[in-house]
Backbone as CSV, one residue per row, in Angstrom:
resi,resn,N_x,N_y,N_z,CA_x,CA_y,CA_z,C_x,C_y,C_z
1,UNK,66.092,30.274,-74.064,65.300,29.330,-73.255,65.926,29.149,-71.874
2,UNK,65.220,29.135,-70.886,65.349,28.427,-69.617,66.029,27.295,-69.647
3,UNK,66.812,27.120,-68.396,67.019,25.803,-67.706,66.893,25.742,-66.979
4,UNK,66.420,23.567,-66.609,66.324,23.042,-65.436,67.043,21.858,-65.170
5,UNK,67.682,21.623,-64.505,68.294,20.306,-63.891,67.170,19.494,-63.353
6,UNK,67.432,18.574,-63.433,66.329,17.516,-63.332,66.920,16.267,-62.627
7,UNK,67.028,16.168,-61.313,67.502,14.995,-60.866,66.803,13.774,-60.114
8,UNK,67.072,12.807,-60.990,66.045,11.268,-60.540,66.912,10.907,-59.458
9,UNK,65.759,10.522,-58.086,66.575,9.757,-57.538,66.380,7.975,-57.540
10,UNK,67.559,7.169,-57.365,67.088,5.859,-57.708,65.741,5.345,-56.901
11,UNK,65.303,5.566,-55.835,64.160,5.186,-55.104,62.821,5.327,-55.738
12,UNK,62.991,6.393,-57.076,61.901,6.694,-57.789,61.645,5.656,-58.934
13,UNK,62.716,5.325,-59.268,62.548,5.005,-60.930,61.460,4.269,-61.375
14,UNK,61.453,3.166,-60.528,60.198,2.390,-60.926,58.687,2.628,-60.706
15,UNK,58.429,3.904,-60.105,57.692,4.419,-60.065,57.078,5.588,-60.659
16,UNK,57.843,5.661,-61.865,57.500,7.054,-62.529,57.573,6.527,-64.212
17,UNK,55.743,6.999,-64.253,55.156,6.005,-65.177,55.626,7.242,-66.750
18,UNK,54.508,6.847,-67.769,55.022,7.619,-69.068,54.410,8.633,-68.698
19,UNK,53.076,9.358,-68.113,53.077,10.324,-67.900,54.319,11.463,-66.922
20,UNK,55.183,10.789,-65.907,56.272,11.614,-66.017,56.849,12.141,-67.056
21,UNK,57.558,11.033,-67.793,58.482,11.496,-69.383,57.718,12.479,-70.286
22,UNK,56.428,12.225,-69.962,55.971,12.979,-70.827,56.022,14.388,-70.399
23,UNK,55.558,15.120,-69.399,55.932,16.264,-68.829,57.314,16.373,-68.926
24,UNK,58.370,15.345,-68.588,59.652,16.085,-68.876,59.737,16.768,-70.489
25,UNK,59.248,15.730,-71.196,59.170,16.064,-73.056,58.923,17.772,-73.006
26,UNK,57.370,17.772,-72.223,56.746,18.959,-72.471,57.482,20.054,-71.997
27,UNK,58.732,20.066,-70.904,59.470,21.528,-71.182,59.951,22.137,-71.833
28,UNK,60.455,21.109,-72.762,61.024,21.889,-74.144,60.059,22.903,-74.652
29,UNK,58.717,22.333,-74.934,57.713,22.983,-75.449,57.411,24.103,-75.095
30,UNK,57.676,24.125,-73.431,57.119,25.148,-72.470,58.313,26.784,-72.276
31,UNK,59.484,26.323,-73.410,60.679,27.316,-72.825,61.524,26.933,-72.403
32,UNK,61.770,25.092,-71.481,63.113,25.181,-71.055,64.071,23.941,-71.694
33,UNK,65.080,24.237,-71.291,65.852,23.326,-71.379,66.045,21.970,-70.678
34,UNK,66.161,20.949,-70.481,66.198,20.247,-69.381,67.073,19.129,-69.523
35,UNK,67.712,19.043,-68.238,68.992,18.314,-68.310,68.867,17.416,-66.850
36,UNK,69.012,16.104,-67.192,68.613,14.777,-66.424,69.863,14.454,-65.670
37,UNK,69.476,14.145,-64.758,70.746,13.535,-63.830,70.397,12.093,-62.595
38,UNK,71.078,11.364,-62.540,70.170,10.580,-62.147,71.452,9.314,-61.012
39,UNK,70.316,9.099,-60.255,71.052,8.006,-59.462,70.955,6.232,-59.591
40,UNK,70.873,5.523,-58.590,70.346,4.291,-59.135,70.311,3.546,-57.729
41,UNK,70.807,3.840,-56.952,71.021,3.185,-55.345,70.174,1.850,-55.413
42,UNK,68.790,1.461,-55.363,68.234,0.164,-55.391,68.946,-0.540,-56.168
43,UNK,68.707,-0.245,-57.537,69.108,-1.296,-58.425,70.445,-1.524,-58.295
44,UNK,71.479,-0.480,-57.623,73.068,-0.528,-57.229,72.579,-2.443,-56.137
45,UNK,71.479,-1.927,-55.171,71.508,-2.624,-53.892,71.620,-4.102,-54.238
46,UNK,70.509,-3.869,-55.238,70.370,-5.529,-56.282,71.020,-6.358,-56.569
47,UNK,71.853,-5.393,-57.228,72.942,-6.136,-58.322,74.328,-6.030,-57.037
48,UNK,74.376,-5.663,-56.058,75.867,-5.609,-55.541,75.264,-7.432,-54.781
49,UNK,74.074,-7.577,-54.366,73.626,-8.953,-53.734,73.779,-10.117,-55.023
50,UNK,73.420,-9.924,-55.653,73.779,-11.127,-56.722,75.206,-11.418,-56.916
51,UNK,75.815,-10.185,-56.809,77.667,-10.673,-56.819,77.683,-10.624,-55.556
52,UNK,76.955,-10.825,-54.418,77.822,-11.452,-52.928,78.079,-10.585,-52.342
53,UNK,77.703,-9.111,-52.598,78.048,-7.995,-52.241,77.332,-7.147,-50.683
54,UNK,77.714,-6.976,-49.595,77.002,-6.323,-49.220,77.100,-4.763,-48.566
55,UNK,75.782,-3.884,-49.656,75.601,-2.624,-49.788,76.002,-1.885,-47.935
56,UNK,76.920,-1.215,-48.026,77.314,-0.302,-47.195,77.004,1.191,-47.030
57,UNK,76.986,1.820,-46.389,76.489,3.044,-46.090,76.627,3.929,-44.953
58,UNK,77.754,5.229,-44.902,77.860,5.928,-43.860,77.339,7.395,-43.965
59,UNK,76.487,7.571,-43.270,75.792,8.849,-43.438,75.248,9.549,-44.659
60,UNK,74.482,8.337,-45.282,73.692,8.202,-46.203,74.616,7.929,-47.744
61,UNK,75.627,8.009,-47.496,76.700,7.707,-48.898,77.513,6.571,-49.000
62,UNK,77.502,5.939,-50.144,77.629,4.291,-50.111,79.132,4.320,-50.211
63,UNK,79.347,3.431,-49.321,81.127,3.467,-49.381,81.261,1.938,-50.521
64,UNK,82.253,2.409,-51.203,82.154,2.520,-52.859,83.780,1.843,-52.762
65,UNK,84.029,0.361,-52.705,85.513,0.018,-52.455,85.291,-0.745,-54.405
66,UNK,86.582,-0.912,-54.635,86.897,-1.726,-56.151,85.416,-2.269,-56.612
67,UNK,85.030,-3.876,-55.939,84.530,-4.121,-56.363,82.877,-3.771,-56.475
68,UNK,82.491,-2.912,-55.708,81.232,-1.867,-55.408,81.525,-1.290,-56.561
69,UNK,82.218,-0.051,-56.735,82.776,0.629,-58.144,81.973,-0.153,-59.354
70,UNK,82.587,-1.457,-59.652,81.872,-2.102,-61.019,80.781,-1.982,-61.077
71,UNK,80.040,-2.449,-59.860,78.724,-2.597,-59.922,77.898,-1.077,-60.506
72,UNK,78.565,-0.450,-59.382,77.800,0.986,-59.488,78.130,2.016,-61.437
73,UNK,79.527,1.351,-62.040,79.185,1.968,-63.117,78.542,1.313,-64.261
74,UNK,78.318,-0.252,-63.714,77.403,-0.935,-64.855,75.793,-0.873,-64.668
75,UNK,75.434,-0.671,-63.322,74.111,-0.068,-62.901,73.914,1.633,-63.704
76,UNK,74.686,2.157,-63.183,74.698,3.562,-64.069,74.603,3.719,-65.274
77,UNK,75.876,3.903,-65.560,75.628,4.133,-67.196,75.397,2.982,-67.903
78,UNK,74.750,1.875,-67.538,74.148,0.470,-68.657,72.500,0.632,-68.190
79,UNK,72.013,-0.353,-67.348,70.672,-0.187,-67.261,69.907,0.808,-66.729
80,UNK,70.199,1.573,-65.627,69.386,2.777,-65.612,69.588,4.025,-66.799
81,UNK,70.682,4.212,-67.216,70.602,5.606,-68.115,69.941,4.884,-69.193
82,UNK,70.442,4.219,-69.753,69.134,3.423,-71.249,67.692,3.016,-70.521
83,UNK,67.610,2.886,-69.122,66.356,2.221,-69.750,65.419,4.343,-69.502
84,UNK,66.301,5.034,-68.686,65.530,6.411,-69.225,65.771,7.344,-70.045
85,UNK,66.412,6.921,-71.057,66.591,7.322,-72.280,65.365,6.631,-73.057
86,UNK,65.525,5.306,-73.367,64.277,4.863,-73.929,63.018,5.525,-73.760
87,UNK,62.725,5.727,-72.414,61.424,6.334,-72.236,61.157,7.548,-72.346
88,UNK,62.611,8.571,-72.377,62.031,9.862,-72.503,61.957,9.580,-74.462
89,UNK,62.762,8.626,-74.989,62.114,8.897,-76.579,61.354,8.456,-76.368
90,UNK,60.552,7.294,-76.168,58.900,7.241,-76.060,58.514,8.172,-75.618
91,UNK,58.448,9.118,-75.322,57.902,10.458,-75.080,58.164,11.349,-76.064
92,UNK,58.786,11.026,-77.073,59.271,11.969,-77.830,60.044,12.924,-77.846
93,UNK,61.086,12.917,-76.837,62.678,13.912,-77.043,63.574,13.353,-77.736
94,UNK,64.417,14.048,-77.713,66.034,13.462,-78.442,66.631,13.375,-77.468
95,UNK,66.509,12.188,-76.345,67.574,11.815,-75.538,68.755,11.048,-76.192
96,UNK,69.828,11.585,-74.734,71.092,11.100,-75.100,71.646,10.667,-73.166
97,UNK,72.096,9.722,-73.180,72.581,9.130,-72.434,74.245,9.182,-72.589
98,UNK,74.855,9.789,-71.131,76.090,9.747,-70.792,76.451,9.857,-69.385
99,UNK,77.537,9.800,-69.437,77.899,10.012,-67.521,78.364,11.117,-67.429
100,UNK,79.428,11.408,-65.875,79.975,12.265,-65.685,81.036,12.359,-66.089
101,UNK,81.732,11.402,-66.393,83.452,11.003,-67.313,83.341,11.404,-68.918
102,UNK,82.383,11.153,-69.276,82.240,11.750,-70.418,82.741,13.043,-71.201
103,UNK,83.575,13.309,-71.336,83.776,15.003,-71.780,84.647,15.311,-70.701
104,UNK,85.303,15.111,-69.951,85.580,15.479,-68.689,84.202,16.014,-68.090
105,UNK,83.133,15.862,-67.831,81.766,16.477,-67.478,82.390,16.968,-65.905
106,UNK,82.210,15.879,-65.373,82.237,15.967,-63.578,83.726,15.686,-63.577
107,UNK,84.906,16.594,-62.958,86.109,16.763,-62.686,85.992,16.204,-60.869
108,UNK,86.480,15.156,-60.722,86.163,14.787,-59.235,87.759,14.294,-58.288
109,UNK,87.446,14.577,-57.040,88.451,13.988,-56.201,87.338,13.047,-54.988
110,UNK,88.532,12.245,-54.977,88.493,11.489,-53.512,87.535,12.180,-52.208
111,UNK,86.344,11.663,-51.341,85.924,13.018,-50.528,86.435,12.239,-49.331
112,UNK,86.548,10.888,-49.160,87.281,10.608,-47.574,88.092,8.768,-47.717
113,UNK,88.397,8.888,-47.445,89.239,7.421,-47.734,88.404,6.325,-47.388
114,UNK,87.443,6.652,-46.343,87.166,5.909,-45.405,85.446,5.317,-46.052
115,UNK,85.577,6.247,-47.345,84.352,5.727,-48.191,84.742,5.167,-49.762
116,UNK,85.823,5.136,-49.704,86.700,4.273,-51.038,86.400,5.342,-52.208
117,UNK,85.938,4.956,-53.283,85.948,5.583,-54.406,84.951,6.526,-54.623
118,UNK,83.783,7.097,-53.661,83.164,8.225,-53.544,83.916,9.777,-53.650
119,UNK,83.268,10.320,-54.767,84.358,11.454,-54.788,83.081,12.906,-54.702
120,UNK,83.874,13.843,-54.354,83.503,15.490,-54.391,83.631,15.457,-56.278
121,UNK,82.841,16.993,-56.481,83.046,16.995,-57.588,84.092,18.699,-57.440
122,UNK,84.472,18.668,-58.069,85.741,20.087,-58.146,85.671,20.634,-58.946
123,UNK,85.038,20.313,-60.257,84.887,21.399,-60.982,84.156,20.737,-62.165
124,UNK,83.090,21.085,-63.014,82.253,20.739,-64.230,82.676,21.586,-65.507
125,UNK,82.844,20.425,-66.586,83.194,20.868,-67.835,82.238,20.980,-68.825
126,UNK,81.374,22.396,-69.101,80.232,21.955,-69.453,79.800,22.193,-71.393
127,UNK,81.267,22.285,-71.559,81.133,21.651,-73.250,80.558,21.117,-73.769
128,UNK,80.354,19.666,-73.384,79.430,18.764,-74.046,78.245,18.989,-73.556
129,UNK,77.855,19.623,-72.471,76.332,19.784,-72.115,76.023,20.876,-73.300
130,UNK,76.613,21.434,-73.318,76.529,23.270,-74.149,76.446,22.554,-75.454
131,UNK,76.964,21.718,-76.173,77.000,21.100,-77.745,75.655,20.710,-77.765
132,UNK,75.283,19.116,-76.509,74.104,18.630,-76.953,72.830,19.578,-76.785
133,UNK,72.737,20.549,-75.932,71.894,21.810,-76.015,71.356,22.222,-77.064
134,UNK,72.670,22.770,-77.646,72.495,24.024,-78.389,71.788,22.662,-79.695
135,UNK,71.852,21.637,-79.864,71.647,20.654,-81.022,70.179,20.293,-80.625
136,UNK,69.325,20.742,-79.332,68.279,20.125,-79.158,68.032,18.668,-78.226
137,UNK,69.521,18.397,-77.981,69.736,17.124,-77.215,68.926,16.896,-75.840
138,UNK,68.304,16.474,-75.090,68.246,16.325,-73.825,68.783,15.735,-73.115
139,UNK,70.071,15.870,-72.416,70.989,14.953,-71.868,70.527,13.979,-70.673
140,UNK,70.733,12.851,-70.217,70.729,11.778,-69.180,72.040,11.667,-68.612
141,UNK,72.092,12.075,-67.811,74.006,11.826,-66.333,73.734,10.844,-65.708
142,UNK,74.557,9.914,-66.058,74.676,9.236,-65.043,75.735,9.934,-64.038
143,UNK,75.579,9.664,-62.566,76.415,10.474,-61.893,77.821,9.799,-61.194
144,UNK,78.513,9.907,-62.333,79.681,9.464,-61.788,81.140,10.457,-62.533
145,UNK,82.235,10.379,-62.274,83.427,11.373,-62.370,84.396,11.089,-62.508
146,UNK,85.305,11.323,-63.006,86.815,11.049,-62.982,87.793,12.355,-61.796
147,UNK,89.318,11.700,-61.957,90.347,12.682,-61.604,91.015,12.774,-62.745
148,UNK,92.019,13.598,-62.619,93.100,13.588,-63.835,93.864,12.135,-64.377
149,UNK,93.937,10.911,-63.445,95.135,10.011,-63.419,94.123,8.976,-64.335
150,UNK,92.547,9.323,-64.270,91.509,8.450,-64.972,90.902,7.961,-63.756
151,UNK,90.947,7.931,-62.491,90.486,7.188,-61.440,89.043,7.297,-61.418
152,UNK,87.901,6.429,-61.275,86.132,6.756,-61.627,86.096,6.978,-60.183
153,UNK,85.679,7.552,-60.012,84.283,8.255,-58.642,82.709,7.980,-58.571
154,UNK,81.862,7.191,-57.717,80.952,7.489,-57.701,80.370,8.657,-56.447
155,UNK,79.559,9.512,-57.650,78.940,10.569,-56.845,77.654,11.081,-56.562
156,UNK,77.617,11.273,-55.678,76.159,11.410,-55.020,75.506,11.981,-56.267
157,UNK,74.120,11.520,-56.817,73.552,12.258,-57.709,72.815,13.596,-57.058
158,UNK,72.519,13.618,-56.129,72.186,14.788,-56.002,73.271,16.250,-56.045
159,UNK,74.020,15.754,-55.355,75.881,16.644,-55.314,76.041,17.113,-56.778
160,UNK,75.879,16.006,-57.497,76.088,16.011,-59.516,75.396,17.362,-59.563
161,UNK,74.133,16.912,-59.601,72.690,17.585,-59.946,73.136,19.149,-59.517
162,UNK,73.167,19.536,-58.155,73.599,20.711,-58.015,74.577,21.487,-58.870
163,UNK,75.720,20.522,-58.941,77.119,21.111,-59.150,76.991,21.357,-60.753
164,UNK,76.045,20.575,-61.638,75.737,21.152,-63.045,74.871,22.118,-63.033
165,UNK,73.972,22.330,-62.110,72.713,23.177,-62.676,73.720,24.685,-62.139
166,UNK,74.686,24.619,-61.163,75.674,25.728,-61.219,76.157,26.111,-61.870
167,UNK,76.935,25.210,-62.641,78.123,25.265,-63.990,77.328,25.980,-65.343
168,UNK,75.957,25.403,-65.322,74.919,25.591,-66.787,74.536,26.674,-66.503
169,UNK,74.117,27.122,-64.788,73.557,28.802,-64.938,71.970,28.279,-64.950
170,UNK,71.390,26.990,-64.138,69.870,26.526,-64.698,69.111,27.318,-63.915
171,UNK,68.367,27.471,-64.053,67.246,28.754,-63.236,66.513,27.725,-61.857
172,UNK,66.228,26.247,-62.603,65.520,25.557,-61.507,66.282,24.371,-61.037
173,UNK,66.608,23.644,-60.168,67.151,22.727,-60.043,65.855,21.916,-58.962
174,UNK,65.509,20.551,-59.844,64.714,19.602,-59.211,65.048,18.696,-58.888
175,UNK,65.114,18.200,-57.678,65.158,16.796,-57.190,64.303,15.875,-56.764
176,UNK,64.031,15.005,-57.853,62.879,13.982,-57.784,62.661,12.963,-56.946
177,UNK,62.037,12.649,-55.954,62.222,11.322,-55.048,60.935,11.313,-55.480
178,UNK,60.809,9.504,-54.076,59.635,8.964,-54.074,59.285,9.358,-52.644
179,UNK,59.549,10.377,-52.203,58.879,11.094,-51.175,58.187,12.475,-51.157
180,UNK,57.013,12.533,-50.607,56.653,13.986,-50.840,56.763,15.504,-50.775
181,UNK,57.948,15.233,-49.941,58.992,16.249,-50.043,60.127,16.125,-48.791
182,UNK,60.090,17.684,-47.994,61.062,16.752,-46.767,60.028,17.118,-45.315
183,UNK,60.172,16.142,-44.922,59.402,15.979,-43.918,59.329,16.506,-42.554
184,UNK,58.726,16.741,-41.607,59.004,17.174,-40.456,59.032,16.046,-39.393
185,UNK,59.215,16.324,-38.142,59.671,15.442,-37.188,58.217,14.449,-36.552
186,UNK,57.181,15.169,-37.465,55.924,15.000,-37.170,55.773,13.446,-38.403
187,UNK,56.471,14.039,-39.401,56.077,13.547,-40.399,55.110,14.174,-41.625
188,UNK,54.760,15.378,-41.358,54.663,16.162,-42.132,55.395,16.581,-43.161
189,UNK,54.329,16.938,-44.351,55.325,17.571,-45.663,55.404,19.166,-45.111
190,UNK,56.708,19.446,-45.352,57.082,20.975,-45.310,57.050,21.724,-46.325
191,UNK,56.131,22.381,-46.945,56.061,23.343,-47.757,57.625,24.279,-48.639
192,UNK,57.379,24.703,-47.472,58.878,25.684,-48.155,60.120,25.550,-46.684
193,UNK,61.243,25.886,-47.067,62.231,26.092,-46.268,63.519,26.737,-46.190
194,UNK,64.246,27.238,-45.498,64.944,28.089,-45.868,66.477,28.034,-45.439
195,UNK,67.543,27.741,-45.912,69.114,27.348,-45.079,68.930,27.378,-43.710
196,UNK,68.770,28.641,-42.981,68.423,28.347,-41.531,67.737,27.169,-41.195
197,UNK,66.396,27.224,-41.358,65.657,25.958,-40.801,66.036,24.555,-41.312
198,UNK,66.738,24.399,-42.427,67.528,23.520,-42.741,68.158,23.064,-41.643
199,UNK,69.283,24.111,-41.204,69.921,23.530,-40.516,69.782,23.429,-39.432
200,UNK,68.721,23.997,-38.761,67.892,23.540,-37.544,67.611,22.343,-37.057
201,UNK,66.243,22.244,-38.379,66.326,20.751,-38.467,67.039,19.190,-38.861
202,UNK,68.238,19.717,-39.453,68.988,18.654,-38.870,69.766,19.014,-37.956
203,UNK,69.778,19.639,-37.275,70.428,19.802,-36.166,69.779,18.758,-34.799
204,UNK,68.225,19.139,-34.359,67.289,18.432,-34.087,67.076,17.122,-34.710
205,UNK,67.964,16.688,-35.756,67.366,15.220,-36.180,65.929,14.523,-37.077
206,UNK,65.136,15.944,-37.573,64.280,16.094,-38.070,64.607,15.031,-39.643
207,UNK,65.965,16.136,-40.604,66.338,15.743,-41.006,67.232,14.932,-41.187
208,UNK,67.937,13.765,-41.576,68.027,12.272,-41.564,68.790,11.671,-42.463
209,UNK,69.863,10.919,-42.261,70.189,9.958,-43.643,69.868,10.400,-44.986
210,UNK,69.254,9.516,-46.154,69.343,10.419,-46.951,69.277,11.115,-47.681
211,UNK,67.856,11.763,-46.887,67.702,13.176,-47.161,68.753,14.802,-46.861
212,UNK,69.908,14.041,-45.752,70.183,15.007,-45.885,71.660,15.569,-47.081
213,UNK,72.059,14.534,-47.859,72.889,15.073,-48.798,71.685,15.653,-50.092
214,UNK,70.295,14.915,-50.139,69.398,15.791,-50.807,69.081,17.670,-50.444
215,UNK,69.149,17.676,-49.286,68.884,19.300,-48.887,70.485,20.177,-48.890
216,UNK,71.155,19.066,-48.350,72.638,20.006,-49.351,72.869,20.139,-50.265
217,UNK,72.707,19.166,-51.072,72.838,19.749,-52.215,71.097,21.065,-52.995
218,UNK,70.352,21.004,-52.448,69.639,21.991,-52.566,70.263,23.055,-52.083
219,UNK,71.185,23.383,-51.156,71.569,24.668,-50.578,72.718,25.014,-51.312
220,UNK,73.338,23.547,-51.863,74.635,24.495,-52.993,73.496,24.929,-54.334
221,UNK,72.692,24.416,-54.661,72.056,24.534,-55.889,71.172,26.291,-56.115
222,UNK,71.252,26.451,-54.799,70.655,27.816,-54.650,71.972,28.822,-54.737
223,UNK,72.918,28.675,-54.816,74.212,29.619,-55.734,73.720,30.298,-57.078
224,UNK,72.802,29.516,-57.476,72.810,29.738,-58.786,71.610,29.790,-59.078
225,UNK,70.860,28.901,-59.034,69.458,28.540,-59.467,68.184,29.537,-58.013
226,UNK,67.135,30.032,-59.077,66.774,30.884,-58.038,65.425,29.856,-56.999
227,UNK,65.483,29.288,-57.285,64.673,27.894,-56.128,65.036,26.484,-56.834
228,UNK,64.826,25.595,-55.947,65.215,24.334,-55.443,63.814,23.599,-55.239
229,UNK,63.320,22.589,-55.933,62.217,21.882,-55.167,62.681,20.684,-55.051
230,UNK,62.288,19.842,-54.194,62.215,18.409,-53.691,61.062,17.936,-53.889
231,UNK,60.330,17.427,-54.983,59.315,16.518,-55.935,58.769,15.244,-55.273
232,UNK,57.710,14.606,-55.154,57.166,13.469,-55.695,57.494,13.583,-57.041
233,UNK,58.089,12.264,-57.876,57.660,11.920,-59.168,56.843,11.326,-59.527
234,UNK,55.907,10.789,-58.455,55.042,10.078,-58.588,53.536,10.610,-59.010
235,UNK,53.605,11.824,-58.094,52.625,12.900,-57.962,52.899,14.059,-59.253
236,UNK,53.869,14.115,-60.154,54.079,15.300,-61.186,53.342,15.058,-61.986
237,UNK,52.132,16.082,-62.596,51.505,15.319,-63.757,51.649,16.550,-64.993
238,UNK,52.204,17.776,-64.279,52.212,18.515,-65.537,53.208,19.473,-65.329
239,UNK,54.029,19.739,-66.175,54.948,21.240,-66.458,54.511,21.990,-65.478
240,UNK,53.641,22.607,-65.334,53.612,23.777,-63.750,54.115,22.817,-62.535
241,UNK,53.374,21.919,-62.322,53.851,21.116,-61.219,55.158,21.323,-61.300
242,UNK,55.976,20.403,-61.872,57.223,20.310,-61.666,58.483,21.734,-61.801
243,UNK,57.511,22.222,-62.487,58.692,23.665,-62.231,58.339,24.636,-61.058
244,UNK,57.335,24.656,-60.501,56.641,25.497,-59.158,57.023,24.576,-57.687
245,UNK,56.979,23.061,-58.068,56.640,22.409,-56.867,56.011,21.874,-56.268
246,UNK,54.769,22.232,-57.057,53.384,22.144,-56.090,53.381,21.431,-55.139
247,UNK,53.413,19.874,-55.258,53.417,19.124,-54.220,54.202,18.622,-53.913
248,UNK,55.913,19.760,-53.583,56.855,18.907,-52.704,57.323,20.146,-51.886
249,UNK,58.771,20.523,-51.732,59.079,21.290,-50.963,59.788,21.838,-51.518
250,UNK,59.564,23.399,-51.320,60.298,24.660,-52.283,61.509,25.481,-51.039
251,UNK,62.759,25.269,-51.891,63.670,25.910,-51.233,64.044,27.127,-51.692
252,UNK,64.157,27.639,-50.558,64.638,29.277,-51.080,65.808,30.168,-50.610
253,UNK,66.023,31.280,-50.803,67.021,32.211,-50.261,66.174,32.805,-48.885
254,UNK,67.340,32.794,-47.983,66.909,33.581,-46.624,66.395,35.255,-47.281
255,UNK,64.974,35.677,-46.461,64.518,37.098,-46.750,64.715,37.862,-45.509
256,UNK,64.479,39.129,-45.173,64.579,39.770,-44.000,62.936,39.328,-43.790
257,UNK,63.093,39.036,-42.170,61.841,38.992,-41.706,61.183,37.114,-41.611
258,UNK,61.986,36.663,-41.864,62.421,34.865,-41.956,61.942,34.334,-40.656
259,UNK,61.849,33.268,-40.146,61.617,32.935,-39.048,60.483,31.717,-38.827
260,UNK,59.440,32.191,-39.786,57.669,31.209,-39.900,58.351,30.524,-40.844
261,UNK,57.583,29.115,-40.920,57.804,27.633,-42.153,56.422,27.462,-42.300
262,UNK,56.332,27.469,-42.809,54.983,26.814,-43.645,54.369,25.145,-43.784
263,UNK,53.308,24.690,-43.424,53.329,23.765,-43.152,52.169,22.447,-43.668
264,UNK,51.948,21.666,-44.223,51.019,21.166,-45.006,50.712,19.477,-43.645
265,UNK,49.238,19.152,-44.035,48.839,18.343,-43.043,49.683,17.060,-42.813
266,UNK,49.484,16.425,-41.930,50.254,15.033,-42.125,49.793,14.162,-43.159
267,UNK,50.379,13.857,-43.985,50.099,12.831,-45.151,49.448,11.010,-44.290
């Protein structure tokens, strides 16, 4: 069977009704494997304001000091991974909910001081993904990591998302927002795109905050996986959708002869 990485981003969650879960259910059916990864940023935003907290952010990544940390691993692995575990079994899989510390999953370091406990990931241990697999499991990540000394990391779920669907060998790696894909300077959805124009457009400013650790990590995810889409979850209503793209933006490998983007009306 196929695999796909499957990464929620928190901006979606509350917007992605049982007909999502249910299409996730239906890949199994369809041939693949599928393995959840997921963020939580709002509900992080929520809960850091009720403890007095206020949510920080440098170039789209939340600088993550002690008491941020708590928040972000009781948002993680407590109410967002259960409450989408629950729903993919109301859909009928065998979910299982865990993080990145789990198993040694996500092996992480420090990525700048100057963002506290935000870490790179360095290397994925993918044992326990490979156990609950091979058992039929459908795993839920929360995206967070350790170092050797035990120190927790929170990490970009999209960064996660890539750096497993590498480690697993997944054929598709999806990243789910509540946007329709990535946009142009127009505001247009962009069809397809390619590392170059990537980096064009953020070069130009097209691309933005943070979307753009979403399209990096699409460009590490293409190591491995032979396309990359950037999803509505709102808009997925069936297995082709979500493994083709239809209505978000399909990333690819540079071809000879590159140059044209493709381009869909202004929404």
């Amino acid at each position: 069977m196929k695999r796909v990485v499957i990464k929620i981003g928190g901006s979606v969650l509350e917007k992605l009704d049982a007909a999502f879960f249910l299409t996730c259910a239906s890949l199994i059916e369809k041939g693949w494997y599928p393995m959840i990864v997921h963020g939580g940023g709002p509900v992080i935003n929520q809960m850091q304001k009720r403890f007095g907290q206020s949510p920080n952010f440098e170039e789209g990544l939340r600088v993550t000091d002690d008491a941020c940390m708590e928040v972000v691993e009781m948002v993680l692995c407590g109410r967002v991974n259960k409450m989408l575990v629950s729903q993919l079994q109301q859909a009928g899989t065998k979910a299982v909910g865990i993080s990145g510390v789990d198993g040694s999953l996500l092996q992480a370091s420090q990525k700048d001081p100057r963002l506290g406990w935000v870490g790179n990931v360095e290397r994925v241990e993918p044992h326990l993904l490979e156990t609950l697999l091979s058992e039929d499991w459908l795993p839920v990540i929360a995206s967070l990591g350790a170092d050797a000394n035990g120190q927790h990391f929170n990490i970009n779920a999209d960064s996660a998302a890539a750096a497993i669907a590498g480690a697993m060998k997944a054929e598709r790696l999806i990243l789910v927002t509540d946007m329709p894909g990535v946009l142009d300077g127009q505001g247009g959805r962009v069809s397809e795109l390619t590392p170059t124009r990537i980096a064009k457009m953020i070069e130009d400013g097209e691309i933005h905050g943070g979307m753009i650790p979403k399209v990096m990590a699409a460009l590490s995810g293409l190591a491995s996986a032979q396309e990359v889409f950037i999803v509505d979850g709102s808009n997925t209503r069936s297995v082709d959708e979500m493994i083709t793209g239809a209505h978000g933006t399909r990333i690819r490998k540079e071809e000879t002869g590159d140059g044209a983007i493709s381009y869909l009306s202004k929404k």
